[in-house]
N, CA, C and O of each residue as an XYZ file, in Angstrom:
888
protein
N      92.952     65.887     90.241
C      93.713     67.142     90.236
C      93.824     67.705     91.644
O      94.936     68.151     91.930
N      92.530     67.792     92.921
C      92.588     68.567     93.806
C      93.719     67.612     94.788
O      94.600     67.953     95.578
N      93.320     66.529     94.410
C      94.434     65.334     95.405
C      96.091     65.361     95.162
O      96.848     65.308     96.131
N      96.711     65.469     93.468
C      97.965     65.599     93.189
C      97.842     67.382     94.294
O      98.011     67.451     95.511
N      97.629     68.151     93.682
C      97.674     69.758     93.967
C      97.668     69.255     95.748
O      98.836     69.139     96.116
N      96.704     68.955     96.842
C      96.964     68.630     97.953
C      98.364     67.844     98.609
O      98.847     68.110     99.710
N      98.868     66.841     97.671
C     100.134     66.144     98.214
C     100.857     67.351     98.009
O     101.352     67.786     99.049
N     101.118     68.175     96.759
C     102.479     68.371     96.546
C     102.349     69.761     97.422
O     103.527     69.990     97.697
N     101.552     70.826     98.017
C     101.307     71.480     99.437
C     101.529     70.788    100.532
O     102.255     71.216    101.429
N     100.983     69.747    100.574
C     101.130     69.616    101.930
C     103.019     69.127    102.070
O     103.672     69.370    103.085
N     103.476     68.578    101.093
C     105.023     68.366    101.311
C     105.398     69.776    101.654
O     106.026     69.916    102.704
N     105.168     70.667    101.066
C     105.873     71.581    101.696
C     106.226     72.499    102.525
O     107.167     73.286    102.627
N     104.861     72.131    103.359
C     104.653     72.864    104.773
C     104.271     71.668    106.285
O     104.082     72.000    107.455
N     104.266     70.316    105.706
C     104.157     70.072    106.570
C     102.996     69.425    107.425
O     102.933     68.614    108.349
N     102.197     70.096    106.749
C     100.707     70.092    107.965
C      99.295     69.637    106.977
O      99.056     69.886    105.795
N      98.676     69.039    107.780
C      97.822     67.942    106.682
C      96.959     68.713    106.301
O      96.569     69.717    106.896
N      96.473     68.165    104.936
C      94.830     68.786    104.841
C      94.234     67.498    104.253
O      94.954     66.600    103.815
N      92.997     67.445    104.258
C      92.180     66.165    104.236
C      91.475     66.618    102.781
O      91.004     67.651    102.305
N      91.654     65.412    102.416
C      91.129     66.056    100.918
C      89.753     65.129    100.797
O      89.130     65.397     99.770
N      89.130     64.079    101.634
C      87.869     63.178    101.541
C      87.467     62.858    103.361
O      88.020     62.872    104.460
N      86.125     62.585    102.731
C      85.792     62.904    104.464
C      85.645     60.982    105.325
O      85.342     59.809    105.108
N      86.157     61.992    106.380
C      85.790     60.098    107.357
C      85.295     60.796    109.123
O      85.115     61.900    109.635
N      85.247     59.453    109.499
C      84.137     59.885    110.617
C      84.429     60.561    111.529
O      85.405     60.426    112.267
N      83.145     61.802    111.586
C      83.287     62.863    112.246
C      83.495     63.969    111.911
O      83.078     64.998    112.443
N      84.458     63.805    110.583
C      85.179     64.805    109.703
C      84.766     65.196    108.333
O      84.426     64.305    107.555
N      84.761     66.378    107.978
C      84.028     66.732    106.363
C      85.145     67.184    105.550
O      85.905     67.799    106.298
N      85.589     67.162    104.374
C      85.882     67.853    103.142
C      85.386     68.283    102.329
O      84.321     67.711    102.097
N      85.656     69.257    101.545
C      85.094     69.473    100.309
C      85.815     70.733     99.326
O      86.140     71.771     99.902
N      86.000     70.626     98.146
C      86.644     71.752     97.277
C      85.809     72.193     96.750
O      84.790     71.507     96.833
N      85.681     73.392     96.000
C      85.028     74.219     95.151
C      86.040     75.252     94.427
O      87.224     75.296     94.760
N      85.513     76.062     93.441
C      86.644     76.580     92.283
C      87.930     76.826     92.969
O      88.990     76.279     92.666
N      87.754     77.712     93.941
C      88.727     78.604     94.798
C      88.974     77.919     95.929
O      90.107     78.009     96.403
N      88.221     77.299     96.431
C      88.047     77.268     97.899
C      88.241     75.770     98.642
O      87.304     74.986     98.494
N      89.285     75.367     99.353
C      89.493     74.179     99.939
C      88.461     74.191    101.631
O      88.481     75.161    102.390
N      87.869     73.252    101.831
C      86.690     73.432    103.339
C      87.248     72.618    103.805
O      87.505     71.776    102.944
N      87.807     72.214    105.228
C      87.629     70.719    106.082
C      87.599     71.267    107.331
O      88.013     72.404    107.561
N      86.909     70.177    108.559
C      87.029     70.044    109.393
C      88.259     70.241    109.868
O      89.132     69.477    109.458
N      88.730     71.602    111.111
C      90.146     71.628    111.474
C      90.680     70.461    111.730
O      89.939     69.536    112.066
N      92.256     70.249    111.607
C      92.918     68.902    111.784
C      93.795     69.391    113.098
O      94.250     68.624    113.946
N      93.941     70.893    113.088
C      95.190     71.324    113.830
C      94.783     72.395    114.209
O      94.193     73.082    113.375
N      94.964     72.969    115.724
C      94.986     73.661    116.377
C      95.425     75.210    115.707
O      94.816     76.215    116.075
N      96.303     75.273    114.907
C      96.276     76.757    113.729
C      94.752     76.402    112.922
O      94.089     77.419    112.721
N      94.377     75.637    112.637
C      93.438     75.788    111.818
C      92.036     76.014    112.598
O      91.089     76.644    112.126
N      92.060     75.447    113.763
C      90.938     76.001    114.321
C      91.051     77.658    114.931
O      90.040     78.355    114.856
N      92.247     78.199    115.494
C      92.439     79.095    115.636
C      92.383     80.068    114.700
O      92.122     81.223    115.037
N      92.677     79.650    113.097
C      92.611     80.616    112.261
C      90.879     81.065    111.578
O      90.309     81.914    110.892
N      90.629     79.783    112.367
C      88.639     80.252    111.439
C      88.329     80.887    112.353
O      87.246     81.402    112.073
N      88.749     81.267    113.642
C      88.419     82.282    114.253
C      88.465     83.534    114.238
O      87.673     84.466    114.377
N      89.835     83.351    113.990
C      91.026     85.306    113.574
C      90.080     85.726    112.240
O      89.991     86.943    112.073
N      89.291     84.798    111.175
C      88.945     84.950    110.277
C      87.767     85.845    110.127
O      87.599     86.675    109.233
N      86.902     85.544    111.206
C      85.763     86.398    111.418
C      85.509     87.573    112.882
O      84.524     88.135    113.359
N      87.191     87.528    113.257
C      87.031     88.196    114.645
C      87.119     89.930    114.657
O      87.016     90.618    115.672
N      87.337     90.443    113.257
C      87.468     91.686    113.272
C      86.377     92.590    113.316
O      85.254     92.164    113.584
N      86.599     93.901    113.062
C      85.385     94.436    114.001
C      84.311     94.950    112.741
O      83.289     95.508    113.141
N      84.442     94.832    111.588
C      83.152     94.492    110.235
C      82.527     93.577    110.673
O      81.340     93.708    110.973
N      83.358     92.142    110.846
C      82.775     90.899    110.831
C      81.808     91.162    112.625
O      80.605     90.938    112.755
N      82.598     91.586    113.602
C      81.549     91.407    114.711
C      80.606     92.325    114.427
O      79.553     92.001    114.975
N      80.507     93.387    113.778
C      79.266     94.152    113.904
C      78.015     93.393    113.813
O      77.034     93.704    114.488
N      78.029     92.002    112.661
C      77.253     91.233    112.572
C      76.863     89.616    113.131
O      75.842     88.936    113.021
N      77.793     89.445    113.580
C      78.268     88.751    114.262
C      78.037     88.442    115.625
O      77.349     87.535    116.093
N      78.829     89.478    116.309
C      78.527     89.772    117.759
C      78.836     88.637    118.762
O      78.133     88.122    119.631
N      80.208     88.390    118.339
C      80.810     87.117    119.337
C      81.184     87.020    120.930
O      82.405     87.070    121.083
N      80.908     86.973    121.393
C      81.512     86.934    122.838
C      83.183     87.103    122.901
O      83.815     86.722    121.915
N      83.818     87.599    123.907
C      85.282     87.546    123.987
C      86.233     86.191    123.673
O      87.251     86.074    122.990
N      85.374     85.108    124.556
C      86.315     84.076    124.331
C      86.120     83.333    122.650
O      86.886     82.466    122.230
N      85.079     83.825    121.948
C      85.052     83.335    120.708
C      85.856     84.474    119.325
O      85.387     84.492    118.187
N      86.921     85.213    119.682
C      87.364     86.230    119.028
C      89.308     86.213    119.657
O      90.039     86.046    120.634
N      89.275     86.454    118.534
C      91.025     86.709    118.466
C      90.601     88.037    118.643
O      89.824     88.545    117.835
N      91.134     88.803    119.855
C      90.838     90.458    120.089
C      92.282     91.168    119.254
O      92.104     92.193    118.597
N      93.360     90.690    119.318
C      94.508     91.346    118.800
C      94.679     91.516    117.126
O      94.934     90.652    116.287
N      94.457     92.852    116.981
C      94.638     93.018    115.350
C      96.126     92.170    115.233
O      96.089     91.021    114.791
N      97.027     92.584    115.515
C      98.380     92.365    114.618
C      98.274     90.685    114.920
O      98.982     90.025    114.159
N      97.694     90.103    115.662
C      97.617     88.448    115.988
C      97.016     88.024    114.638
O      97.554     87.154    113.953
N      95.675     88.780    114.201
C      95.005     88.049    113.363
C      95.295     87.790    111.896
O      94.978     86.925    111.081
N      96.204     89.163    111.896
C      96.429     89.128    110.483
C      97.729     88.414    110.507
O      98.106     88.214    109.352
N      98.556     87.955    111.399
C      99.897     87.085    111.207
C      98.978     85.759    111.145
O      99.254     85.010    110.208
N      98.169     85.443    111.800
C      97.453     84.245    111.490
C      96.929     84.267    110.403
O      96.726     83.106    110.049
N      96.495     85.193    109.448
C      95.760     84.811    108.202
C      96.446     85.131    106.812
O      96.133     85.081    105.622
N      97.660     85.523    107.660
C      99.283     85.667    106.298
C      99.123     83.799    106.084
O      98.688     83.294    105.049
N      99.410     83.301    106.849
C      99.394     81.949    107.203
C      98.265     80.924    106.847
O      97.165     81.450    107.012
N      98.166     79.317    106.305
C      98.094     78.078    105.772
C      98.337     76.900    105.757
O      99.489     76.475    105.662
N      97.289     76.142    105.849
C      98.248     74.643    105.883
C      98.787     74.439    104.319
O      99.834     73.797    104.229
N      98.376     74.765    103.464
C      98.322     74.132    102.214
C      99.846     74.911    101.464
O      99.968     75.307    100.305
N     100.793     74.942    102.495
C     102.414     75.607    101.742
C     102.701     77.411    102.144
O     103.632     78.141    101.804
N     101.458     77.704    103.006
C     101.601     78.964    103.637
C     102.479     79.242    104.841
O     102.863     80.380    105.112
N     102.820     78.051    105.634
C     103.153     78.554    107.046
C     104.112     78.063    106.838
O     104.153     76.886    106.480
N     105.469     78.999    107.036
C     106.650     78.377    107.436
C     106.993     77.257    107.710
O     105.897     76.740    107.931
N     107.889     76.317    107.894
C     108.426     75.774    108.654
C     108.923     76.006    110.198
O     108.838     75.340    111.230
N     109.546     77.415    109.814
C     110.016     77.164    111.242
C     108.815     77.847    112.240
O     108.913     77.845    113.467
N     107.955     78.284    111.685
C     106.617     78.886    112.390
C     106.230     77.624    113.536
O     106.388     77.766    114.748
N     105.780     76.572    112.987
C     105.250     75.479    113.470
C     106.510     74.814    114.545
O     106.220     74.012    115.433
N     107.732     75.229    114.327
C     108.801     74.664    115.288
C     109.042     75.629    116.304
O     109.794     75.267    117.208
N     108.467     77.032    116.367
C     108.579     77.828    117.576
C     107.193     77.590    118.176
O     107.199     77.703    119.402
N     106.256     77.353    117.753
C     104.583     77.286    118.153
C     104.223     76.022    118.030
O     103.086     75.888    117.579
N     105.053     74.599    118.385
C     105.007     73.367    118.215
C     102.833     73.013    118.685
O     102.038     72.228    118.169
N     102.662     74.010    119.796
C     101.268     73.306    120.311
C     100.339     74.020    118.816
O      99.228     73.568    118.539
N     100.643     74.555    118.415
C      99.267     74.904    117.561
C      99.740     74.011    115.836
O      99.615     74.515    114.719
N     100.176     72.873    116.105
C     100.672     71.729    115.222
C      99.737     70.343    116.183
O      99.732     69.169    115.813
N      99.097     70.812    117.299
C      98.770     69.635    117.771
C      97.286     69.437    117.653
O      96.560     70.360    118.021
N      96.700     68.210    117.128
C      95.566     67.843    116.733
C      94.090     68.760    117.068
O      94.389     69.519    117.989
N      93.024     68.918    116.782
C      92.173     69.475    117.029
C      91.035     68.611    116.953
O      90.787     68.054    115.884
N      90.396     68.453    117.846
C      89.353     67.106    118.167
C      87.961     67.929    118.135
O      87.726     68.750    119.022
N      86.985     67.667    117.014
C      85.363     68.161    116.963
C      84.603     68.301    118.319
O      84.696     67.342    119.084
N      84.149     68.960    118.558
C      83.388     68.727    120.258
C      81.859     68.573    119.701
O      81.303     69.410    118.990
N      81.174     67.115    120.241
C      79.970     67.233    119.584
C      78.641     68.253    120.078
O      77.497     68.353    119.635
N      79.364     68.958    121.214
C      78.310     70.027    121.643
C      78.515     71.028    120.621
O      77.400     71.491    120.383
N      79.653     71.770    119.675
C      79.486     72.652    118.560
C      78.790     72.081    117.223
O      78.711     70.937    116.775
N      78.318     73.324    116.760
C      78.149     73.145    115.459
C      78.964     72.196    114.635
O      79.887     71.671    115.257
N      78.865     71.941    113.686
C      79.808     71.453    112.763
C      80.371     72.918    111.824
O      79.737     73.889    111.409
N      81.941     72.527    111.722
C      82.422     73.689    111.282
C      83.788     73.013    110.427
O      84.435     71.986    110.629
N      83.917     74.292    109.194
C      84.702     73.731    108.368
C      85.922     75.159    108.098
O      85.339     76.128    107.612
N      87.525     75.411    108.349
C      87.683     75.926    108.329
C      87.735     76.227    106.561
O      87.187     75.479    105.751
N      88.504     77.465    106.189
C      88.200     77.413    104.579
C      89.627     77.845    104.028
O      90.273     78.689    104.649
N      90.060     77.340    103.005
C      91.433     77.852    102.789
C      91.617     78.267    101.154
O      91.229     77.407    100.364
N      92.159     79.472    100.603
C      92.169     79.841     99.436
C      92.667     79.084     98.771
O      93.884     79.159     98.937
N      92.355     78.212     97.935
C      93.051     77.221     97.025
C      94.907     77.989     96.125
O      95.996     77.450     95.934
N      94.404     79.328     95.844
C      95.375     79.539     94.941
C      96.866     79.849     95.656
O      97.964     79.315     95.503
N      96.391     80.991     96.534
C      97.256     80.751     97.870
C      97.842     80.111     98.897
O      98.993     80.300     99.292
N      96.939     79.243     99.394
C      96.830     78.474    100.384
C      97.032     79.068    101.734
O      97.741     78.468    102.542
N      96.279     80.578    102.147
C      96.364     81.297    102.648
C      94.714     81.129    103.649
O      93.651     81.381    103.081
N      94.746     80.667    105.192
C      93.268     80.635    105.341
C      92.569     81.742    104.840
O      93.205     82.772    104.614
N      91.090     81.687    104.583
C      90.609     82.369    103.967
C      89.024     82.238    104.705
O      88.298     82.922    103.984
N      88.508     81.873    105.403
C      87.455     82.069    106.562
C      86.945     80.827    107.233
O      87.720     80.031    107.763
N      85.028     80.575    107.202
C      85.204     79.315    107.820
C      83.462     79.359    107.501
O      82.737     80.332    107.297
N      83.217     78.240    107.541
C      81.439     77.523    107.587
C      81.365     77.084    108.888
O      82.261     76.806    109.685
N      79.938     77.057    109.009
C      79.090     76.157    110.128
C      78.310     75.369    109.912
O      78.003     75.408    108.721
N      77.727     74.537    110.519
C      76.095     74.066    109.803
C      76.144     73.491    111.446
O      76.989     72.884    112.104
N      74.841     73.999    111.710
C      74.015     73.749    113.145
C      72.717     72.765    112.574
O      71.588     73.130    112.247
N      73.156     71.735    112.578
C      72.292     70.267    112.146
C      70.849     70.312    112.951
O      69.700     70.521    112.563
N      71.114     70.178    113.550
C      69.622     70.146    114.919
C      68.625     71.620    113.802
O      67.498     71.598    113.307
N      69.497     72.490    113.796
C      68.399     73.345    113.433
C      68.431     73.961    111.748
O      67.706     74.853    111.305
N      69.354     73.292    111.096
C      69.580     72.740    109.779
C      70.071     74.885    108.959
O      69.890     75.254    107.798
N      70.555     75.587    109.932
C      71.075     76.603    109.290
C      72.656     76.588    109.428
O      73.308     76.008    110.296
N      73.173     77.442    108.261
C      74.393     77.251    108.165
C      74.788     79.071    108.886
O      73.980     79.860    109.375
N      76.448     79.264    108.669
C      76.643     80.547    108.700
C      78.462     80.796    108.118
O      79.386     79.983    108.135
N      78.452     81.382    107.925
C      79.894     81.661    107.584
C      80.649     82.827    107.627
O      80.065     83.845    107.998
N      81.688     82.886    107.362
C      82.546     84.358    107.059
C      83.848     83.957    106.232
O      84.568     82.964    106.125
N      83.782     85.130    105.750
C      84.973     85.207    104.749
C      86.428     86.244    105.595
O      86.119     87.301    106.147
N      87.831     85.804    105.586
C      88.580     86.902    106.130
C      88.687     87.856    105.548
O      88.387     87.797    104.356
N      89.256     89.434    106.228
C      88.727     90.385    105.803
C      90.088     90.897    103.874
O      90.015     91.829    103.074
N      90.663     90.186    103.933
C      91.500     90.206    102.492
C      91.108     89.260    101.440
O      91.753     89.051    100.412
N      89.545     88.473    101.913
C      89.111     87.969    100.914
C      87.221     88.329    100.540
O      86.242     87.719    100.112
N      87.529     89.505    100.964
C      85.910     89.960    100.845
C      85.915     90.339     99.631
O      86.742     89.929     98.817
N      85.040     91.125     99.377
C      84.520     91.790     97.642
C      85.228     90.821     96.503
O      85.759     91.149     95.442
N      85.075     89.693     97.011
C      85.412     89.113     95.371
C      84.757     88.369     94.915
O      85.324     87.583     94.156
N      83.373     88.214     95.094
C      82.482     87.205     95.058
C      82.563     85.526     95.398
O      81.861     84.548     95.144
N      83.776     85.772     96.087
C      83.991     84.612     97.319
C      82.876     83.941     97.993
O      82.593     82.752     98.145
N      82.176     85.332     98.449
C      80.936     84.667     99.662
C      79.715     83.548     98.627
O      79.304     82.465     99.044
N      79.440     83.986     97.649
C      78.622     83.034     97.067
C      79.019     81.757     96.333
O      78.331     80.863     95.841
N      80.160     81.915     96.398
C      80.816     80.209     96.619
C      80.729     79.689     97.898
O      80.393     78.504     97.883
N      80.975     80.311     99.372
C      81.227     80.212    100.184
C      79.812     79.717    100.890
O      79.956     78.963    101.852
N      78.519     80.050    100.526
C      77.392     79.701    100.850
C      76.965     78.608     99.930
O      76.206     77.770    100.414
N      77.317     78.479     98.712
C      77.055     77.472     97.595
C      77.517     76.280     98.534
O      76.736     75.614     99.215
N      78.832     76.108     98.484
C      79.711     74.890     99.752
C      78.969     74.582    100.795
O      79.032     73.443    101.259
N      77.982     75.723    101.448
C      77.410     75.494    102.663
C      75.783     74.563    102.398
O      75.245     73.707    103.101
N      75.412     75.113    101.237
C      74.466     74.279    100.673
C      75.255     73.003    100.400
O      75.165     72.167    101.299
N      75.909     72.719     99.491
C      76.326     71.428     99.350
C      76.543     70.698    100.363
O      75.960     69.629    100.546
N      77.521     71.252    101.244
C      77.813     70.610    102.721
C      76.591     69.793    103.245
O      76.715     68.579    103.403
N      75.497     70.379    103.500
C      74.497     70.596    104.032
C      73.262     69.312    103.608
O      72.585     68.557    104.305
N      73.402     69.549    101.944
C      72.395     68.098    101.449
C      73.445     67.219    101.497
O      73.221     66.376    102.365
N      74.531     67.040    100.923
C      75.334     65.991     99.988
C      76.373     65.440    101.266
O      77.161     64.555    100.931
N      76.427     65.933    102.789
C      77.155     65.401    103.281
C      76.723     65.608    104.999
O      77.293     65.130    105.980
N      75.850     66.247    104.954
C      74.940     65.681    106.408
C      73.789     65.424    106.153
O      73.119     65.263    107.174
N      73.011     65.263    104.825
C      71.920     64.596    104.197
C      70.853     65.700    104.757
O      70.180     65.071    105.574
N      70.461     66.811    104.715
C      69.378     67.343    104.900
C      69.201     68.301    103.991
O      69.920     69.293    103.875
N      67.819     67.914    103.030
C      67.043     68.580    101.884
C      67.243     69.974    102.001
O      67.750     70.655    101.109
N      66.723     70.548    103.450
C      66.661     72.299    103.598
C      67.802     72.354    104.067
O      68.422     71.383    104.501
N      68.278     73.737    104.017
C      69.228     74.226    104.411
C      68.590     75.620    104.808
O      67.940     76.076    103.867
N      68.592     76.430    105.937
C      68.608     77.952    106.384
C      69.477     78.751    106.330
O      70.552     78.281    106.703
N      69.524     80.168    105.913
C      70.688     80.898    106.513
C      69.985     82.446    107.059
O      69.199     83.027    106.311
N      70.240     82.854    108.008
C      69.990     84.346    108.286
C      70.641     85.222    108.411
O      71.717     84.825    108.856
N      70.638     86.659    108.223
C      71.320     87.325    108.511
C      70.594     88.960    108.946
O      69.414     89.150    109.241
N      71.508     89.825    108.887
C      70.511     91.120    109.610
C      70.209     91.842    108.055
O      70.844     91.723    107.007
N      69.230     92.469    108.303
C      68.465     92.728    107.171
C      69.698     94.070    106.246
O      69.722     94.230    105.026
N      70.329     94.623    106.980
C      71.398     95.950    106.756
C      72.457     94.748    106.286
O      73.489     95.163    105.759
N      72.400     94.186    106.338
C      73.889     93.364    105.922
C      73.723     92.622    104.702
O      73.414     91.436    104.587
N      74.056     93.776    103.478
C      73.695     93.822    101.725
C      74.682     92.706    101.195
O      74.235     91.869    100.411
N      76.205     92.651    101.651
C      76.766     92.109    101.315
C      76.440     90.282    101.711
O      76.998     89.306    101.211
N      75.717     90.305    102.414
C      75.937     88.849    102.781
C      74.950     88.610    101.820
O      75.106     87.805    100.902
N      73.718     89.423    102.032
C      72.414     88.668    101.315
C      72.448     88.686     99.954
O      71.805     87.864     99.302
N      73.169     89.584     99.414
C      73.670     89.665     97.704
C      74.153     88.021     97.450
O      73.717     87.292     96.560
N      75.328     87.604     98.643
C      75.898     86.556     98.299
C      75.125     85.339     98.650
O      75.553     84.360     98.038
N      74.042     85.057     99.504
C      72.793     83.696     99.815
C      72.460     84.027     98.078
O      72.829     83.198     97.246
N      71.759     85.269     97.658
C      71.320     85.259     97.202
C      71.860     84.602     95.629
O      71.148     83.922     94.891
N      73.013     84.927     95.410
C      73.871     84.523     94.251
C      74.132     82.967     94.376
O      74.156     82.478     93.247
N      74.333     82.034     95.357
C      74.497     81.122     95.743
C      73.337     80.500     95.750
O      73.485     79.321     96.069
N      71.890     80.888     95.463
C      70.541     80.329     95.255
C      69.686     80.030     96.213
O      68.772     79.223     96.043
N      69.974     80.868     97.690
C      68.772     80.791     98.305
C      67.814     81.559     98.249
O      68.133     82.634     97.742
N      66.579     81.475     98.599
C      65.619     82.218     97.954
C      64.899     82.437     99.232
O      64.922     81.547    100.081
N      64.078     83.866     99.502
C      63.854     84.347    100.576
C      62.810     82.909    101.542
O      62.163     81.868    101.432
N      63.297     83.852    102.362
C      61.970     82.753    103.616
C      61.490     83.120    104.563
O      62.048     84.078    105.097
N      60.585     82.707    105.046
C      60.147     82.624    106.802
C      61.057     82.636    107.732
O      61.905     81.746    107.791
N      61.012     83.580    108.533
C      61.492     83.351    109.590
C      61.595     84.571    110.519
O      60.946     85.603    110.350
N      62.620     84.324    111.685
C      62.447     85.356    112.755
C      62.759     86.614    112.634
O      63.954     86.910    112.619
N      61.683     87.709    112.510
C      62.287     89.029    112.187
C      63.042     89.802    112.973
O      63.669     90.728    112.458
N      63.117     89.554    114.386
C      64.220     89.814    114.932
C      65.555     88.787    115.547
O      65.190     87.612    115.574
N      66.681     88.942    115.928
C      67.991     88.111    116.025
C      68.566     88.790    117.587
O      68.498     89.922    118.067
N      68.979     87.867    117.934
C      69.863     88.219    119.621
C      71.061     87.746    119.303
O      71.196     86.523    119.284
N      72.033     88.486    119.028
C      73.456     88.315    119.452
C      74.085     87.658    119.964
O      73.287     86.721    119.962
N      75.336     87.082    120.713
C      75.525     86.409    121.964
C      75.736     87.526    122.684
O      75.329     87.544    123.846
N      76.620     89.017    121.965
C      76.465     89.852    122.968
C      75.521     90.823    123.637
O      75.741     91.749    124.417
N      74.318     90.310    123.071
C      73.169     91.187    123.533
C      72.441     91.942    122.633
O      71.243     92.104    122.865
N      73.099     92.591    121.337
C      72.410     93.361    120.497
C      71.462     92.483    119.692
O      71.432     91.272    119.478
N      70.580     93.662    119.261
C      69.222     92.511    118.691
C      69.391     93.688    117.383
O      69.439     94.916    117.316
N      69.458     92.306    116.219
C      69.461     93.197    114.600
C      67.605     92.501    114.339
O      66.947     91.640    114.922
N      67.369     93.308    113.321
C      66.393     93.092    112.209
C      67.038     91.733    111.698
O      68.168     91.439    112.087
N      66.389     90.956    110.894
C      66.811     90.125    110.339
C      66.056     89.459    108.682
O      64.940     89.657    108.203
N      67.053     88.762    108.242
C      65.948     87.707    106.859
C      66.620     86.598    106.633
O      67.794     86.227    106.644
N      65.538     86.149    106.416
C      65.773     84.542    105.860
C      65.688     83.885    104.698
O      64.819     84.108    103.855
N      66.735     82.906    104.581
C      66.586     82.461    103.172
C      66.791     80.596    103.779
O      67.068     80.018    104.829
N      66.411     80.199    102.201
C      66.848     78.725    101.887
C      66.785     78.064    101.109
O      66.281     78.483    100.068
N      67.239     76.726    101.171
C      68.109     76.372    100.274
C      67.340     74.564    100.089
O      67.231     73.765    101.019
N      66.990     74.368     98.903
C      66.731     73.049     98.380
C      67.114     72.283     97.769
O      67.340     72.676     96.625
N      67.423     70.865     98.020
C      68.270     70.170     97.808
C      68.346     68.461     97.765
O      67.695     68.006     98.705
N      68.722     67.820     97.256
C      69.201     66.377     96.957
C      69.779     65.413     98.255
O      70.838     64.799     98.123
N      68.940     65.339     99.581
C      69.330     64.971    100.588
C      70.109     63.563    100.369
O      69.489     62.597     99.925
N      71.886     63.451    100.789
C      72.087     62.418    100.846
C      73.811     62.829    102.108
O      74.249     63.918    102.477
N      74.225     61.656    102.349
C      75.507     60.843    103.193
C      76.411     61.039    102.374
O      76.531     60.601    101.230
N      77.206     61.858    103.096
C      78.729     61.892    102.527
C      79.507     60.026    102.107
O      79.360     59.034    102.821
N      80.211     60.087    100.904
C      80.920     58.801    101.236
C      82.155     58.883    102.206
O      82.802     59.849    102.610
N      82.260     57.471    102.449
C      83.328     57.910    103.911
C      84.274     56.695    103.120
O      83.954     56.234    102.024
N      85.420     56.297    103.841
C      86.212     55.155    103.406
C      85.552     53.927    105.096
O      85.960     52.772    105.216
């Protein structure tokens, strides 16, 4: 079903989405929610616009060059989709953000996220392997819908079933109800860890920890 539903989107906009993973690269669906590794330069740009607003940095706390600063930029980027959202002729005035997007193995691993029903981006995952925590955000027209605990569920799955590691971490600042409602709904269960957090921009939150146990195994690849 998610593969017919993927061809007959992507005919009509154009722009790929990967519906199984190969090397280097991740997929994965869940009820709502399509995940992959960006393919295209809108898609890496849009998991950005996704968490660059100023709710999301309060917790966040991104540096400049990791933030779409322009409101009216972000939300024309997150009107927008590979999966039958973006124009046609969008992609023929903005031909470079149609051009490939290559993983850098110094980042995290990151998956942008796209609303299945819409096909409207809809935020983005991480998973920092070396230190086996994930992180995410949801854009700000897909909050309060109990999105995020799918959105961390995926990050668990991601996490055992396709970079093979049993634990999974996630933290966040201890004031930030909404996130931990959603670890928490998604089944991580409190943990150890650092009670305080440094920013990239300098502010230091309170913090908590949770995690996540799991069925360590290798994505199949072709």
């Amino acid at each position: 079903m998610i593969r017919s539903l993927l061809r007959r989107r992507r005919a009509a906009s154009g722009l790929p989405v990967p519906d199984a993973c190969t090397p280097g690269r991740h997929a994965l669906a869940t009820r709502h929610l399509l995940l992959y590794t960006p393919v295209t330069q809108l898609d890496a740009l849009a998991a950005i616009a996704a968490g660059a607003d100023p709710e999301a940095q309060r917790w966040h706390g991104n540096q400049a060059a990791q933030v779409v600063p322009d409101a009216d930029t972000r939300r024309a980027l997150l009107r927008l989709g590979p999966t039958g959202a973006t124009p046609r002729g969008f992609i023929r005035s903005n031909p470079e953000l149609a051009e490939p997007f290559e993983p850098s193995p110094e980042m995290p691993e990151f998956m942008v996220c796209v609303r299945r029903d819409t096909g409207r981006y809809a935020g983005y995952l991480e998973l920092d392997h070396d230190r086996g925590e994930i992180g995410g955000i949801l854009a700000p027209d897909h909050r309060g819908q109990g999105l995020g605990a799918e959105l961390f569920l995926a990050g668990a799955e991601f996490a055992h079933g396709h970079a093979g590691l049993p634990t999974v971490w996630a933290g966040t600042a201890t004031a930030n109800l909404a996130c931990r409602r959603a670890l928490e709904r998604a089944g991580f269960v409190p943990a150890h860890g650092p009670a305080r957090h440094t920013l990239p921009d300098g502010r230091e939150l309170d913090s908590v920890w949770y995690q996540h146990e799991g069925a360590a195994s290798e994505c199949a690849r072709p």
